[in-house]
C-alpha beads as a LAMMPS data file, in Angstrom:
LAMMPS data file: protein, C-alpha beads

54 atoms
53 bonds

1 atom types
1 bond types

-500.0 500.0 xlo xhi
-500.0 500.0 ylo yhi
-500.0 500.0 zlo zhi

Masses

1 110.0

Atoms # bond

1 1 1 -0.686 15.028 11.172
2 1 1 -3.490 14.589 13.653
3 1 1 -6.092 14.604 11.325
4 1 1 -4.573 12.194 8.798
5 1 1 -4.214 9.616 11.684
6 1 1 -7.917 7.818 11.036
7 1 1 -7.197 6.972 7.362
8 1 1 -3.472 6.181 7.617
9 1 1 -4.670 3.624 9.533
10 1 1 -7.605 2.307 7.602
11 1 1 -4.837 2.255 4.390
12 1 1 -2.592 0.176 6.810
13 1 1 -5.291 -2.123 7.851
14 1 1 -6.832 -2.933 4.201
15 1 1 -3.344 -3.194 3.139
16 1 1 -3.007 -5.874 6.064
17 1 1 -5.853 -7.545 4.960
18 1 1 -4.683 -7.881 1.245
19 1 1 -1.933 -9.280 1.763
20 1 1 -3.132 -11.780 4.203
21 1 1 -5.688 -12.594 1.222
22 1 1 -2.762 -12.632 -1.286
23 1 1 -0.936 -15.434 1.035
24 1 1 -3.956 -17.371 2.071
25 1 1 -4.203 -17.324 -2.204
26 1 1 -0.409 -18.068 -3.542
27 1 1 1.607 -18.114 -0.376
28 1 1 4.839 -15.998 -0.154
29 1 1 4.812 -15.467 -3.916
30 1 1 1.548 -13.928 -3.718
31 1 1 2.296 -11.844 -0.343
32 1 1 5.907 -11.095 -2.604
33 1 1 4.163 -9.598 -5.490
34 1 1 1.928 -8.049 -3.282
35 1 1 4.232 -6.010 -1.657
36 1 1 6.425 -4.836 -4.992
37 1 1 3.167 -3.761 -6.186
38 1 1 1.961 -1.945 -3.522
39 1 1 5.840 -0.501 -3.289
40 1 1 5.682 0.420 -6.557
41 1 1 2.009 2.152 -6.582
42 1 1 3.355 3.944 -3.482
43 1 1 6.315 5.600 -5.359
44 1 1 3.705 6.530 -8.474
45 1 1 1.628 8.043 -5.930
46 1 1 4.431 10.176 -4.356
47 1 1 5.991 11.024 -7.648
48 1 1 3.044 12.522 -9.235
49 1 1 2.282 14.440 -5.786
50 1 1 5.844 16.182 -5.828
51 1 1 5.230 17.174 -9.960
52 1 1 1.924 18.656 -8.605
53 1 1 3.578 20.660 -5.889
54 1 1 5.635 22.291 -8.482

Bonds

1 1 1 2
2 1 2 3
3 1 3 4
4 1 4 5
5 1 5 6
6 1 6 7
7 1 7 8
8 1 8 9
9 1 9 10
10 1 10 11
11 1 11 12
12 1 12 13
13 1 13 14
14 1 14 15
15 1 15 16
16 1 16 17
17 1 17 18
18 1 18 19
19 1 19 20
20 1 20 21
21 1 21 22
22 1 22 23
23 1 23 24
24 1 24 25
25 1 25 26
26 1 26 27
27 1 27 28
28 1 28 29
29 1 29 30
30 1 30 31
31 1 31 32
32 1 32 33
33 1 33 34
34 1 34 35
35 1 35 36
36 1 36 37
37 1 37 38
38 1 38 39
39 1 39 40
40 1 40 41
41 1 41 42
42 1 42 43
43 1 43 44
44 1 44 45
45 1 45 46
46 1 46 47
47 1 47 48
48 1 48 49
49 1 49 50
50 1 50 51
51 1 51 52
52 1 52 53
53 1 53 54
């Protein structure tokens, strides 16, 4: 988990940023949608890593 620490962080940091950019754009709707789609991209991502560990 060590070495996964570095980019974790980076993900967490640009995610930070884009949604700051997504409120400073459409306020809390923006930030809103922001979130759901990140969410959602999140749960694609994790889904098609547990098929490939099949």
């Amino acid at each position: 988990m060590h070495t996964m620490r570095a980019p974790l962080n980076a993900a967490f940091m640009a995610t930070m940023l884009l949604g700051g950019a997504a409120y400073s754009l459409w306020d809390w709707t923006g930030t809103c949608a922001f979130g759901a789609i990140s969410a959602a991209l999140a749960f694609v991502a994790v889904a098609l890593t547990m098929i490939a560990m099949r």
